[in-house]
C-alpha positions as CSV (number, residue, x, y, z in Angstrom):
1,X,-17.1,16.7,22.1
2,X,-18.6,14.8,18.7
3,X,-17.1,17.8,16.5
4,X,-13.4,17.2,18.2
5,X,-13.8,13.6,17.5
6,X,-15.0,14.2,13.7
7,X,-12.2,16.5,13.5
8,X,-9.8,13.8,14.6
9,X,-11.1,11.2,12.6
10,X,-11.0,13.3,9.3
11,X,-7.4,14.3,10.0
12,X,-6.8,11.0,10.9
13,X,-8.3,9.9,7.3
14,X,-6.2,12.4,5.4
15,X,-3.4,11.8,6.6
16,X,-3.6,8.2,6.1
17,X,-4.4,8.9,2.6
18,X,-1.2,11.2,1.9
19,X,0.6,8.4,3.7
20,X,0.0,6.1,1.3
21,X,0.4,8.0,-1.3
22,X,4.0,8.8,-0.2
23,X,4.4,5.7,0.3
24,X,3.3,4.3,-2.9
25,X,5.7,6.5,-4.4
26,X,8.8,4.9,-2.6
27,X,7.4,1.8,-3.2
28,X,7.6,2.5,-6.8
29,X,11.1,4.0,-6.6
30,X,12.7,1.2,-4.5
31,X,10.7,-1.5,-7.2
32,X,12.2,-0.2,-10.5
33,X,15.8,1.3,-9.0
34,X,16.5,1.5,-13.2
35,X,14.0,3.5,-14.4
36,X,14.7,7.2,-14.4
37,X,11.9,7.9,-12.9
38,X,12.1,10.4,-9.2
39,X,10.6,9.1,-5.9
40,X,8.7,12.3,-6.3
41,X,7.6,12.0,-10.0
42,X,6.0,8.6,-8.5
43,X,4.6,9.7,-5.9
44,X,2.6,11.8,-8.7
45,X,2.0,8.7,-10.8
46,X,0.5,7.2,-8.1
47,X,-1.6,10.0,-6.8
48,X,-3.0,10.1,-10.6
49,X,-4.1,6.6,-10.2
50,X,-5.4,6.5,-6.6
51,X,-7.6,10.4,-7.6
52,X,-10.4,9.2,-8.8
53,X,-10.9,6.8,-5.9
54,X,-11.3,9.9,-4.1
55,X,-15.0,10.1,-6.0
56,X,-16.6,6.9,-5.2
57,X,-20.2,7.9,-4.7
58,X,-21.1,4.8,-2.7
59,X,-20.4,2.2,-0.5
60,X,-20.5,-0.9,-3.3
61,X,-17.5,0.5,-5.1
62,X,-15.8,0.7,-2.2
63,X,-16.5,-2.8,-1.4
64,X,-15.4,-3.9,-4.5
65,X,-12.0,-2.3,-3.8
66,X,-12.0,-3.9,-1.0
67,X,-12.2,-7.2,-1.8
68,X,-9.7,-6.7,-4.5
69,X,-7.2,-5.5,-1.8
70,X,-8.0,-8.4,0.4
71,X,-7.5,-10.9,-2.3
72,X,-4.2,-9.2,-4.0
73,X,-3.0,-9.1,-0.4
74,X,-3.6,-13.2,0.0
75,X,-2.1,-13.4,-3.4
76,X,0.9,-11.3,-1.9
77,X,1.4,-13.4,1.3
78,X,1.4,-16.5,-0.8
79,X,3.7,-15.4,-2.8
80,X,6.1,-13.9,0.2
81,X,5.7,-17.2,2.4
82,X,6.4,-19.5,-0.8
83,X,9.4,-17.3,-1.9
84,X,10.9,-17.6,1.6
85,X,10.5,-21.6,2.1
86,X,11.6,-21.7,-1.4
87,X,14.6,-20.4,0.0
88,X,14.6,-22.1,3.5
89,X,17.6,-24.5,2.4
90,X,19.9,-20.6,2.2
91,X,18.9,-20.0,5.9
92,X,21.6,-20.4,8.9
93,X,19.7,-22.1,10.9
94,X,22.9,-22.3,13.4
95,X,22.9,-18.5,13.7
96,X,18.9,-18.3,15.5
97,X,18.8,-18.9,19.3
């Protein structure tokens, strides 16, 4: 029964990681609609970025990363909510039930 589960939970992992990958990638290509760049050819870009994260030796790095993630995505959120009250004045506020 453990093997099934650690079976599971690495094919869970990898395809979590080609998700965001593929993700990335339209991320990228729905960002910069301009450049003349593929959704495939950034899907590339980003997998050369996110590679060597695949080598992290130990849990510290990955802490690190971590904490950069959690604080880029406060940065992020802040940014959203302020952008959308920004904007609150645009809203039709008749139209919600």
């Amino acid at each position: 029964g453990g093997r099934i589960v650690n079976v599971a939970q690495i094919i869970e992992l990898v395809m979590t990681c080609i998700l965001y990958v593929v993700v990335s990638g339209n991320l990228m290509y729905n960002s910069f609609p301009n450049l003349p760049v593929s959704q495939k050819s950034w899907s590339i870009i980003a997998t050369a970025v996110l590679l060597p994260c695949a080598f992290l030796k130990n849990l510290k790095a990955v802490s690190k990363f971590s904490l950069l993630c959690t604080l880029a995505h406060f940065v992020i959120n802040i940014l959203v909510i302020a952008y959308c009250l920004s904007r609150a004045r645009d809203w039709a506020w008749d139209k919600v039930k």
